[in-house]
C-alpha positions in Angstrom: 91.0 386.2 233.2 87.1 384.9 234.2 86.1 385.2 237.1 85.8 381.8 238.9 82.3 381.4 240.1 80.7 379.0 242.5 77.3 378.8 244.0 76.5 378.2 247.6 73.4 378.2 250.2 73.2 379.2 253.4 73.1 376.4 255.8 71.1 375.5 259.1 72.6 372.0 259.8 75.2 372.5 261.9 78.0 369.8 264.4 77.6 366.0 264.1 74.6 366.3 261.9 76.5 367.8 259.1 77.6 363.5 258.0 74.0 364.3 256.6 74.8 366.6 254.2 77.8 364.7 253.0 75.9 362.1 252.2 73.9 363.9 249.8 77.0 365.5 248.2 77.2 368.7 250.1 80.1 370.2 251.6 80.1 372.5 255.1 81.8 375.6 254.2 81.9 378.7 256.2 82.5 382.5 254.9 84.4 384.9 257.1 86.1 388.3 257.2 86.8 391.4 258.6 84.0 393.0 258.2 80.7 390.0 258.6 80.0 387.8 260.7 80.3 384.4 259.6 77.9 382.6 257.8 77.6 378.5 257.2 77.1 377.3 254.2 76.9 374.4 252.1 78.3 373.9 248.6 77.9 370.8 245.9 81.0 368.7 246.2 81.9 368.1 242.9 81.4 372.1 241.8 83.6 372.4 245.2 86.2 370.1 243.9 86.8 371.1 240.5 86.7 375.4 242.3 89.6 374.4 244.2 91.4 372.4 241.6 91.1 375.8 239.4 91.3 378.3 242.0 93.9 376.7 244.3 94.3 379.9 247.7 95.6 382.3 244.7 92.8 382.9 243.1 89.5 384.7 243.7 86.3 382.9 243.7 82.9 384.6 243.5 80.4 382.9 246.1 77.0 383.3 244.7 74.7 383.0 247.9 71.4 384.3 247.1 72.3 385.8 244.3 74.5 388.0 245.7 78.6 387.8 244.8 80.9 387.5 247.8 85.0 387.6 246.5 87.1 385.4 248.7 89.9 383.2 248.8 89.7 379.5 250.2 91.8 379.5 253.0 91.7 376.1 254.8 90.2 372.6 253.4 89.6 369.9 255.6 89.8 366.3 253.6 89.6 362.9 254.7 92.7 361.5 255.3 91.9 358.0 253.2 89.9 358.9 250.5 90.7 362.3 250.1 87.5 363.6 250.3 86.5 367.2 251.4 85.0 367.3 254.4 85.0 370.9 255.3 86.4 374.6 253.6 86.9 377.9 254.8 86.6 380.5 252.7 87.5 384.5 253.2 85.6 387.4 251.5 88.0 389.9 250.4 87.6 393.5 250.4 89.1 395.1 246.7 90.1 398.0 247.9 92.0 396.6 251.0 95.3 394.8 250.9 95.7 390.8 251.9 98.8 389.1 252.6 99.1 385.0 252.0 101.9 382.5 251.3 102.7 382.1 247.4 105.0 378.6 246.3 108.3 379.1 244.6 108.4 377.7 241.1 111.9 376.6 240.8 112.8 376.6 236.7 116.0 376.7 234.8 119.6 374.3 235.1 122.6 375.7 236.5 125.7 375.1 234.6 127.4 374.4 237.7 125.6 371.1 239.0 126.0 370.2 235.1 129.8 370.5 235.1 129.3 368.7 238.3 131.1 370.9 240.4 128.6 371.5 243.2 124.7 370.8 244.2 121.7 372.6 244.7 120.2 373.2 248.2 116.4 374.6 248.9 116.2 377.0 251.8 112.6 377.9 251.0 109.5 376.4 249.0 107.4 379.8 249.6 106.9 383.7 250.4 104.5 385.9 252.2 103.2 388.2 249.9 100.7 391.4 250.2 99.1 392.7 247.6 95.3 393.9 246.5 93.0 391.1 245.9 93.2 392.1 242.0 96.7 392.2 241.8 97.6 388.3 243.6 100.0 385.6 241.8 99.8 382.3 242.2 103.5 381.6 242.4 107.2 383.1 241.6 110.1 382.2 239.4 113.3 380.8 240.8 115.6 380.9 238.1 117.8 378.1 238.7 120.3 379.7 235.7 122.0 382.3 237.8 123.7 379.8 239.9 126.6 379.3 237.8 129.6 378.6 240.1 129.9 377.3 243.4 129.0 379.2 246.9 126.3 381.6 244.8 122.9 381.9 246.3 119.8 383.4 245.7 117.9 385.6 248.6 114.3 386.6 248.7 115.6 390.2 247.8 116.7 388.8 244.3 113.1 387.6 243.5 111.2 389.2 241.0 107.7 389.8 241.6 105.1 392.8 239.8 105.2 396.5 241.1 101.4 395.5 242.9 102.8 393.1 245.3 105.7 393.1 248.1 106.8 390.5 249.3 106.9 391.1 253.3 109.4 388.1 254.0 113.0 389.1 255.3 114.8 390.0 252.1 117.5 388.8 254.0 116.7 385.3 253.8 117.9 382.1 251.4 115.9 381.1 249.2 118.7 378.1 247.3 122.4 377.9 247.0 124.7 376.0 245.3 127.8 374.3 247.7 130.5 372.5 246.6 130.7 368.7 246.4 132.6 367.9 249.2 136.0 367.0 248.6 136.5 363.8 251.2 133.1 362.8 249.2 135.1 362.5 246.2 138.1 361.2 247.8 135.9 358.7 249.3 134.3 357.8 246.0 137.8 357.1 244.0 139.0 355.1 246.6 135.9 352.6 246.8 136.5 352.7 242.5 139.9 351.9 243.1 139.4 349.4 245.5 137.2 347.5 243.3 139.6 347.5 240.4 141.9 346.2 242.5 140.0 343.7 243.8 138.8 342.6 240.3 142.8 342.8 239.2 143.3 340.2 242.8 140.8 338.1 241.2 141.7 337.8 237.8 145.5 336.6 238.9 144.0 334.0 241.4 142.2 332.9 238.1 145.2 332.5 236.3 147.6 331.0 238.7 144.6 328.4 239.1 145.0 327.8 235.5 148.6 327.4 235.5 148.3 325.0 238.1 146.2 322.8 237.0 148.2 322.7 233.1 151.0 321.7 235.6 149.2 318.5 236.8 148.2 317.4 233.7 
């Protein structure tokens, strides 16, 4: 996979002033980590933009500042709340040879053959999972299949996930991620009932209709 690469320059305008460079179509970034002080930055909007469209917190970008490469994840983007603009990112350089740990979504695929036969729904416990792993080794998401949930009162657990031998997942294995309950029975008694009523009613309304008719071929 190519590395995703993305230039930057060091900054010197800094607080309120910054509405300057976001008129020109720079961004205020910052670069942190464990081991540097961090540094301000600015980067060109759109290059920002389509970075975190491709890169998302999953993936590593390169920061070229100076010409020297800096890995990091972005960890927190500001954007207006209107238009949707970035205001402001965050970005953490990564050491390779030391482990990170982030949230990863759940990507729920698959049908289960129980909510098909109708006999029960599908309830989400969790949309995501902490995860540690090298900065090499990180996934952007992991597979729920949806297909094991074939009868009624099954679940799946973060224990049951599947993810490679290079990451662990560090939340409580112990914990639901979806299950499949069983439609509730005074739900489906409740549903007859309102169909029966309405056939009934329809059935009331139909024999008004014809005693009307009979009544009237009496007058004439």
């Amino acid at each position: 996979m190519a590395d995703i690469v993305l230039a930057a320059e060091p900054r010197t305008i800094m607080g309120k002033q910054v509405s300057q460079l976001r008129r020109k179509g720079l961004v205020p970034v910052v670069l942190y980590g464990h081991h540097r002080e961090p540094q301000a930055l600015q980067i060109e909007g759109r290059a920002l933009l389509k970075t975190l469209k491709q890169a998302g917190g999953f993936r590593l970008v390169k920061l070229q500042i100076d010409g020297q490469p800096h890995m990091s994840l972005a960890r927190d983007v500001q954007q207006h709340p209107l238009t949707r603009t970035i205001l402001h990112a965050d970005f953490q350089e990564v050491i390779m040879s030391e482990k990170i740990t982030l949230s990863v979504p759940l990507h729920f695929s698959g049908d289960s053959s129980a909510v098909k036969a109708g006999l029960g729904m599908i309830l989400r416990s969790r949309e995501s999972v902490q995860i540690e792993a090298l900065p090499a080794d990180l996934i952007d998401s992991i597979t729920v299949d949806l297909a094991q949930l074939t009868t009624t009162n099954l679940a799946i657990h973060v224990k049951d996930l599947k993810v490679p031998e290079t990451v662990r997942i560090i939340t409580d294995g112990g914990e639901t991620v979806t299950l499949i309950v069983a439609m509730k029975e005074e739900t489906l008694t409740e549903a007859t009932e309102e169909t029966t009523a309405e056939v009934e009613i329809i059935k009331k309304e139909k024999v008004a209709e014809g005693e009307e008719e009979e009544g009237a071929e009496e007058k004439k």
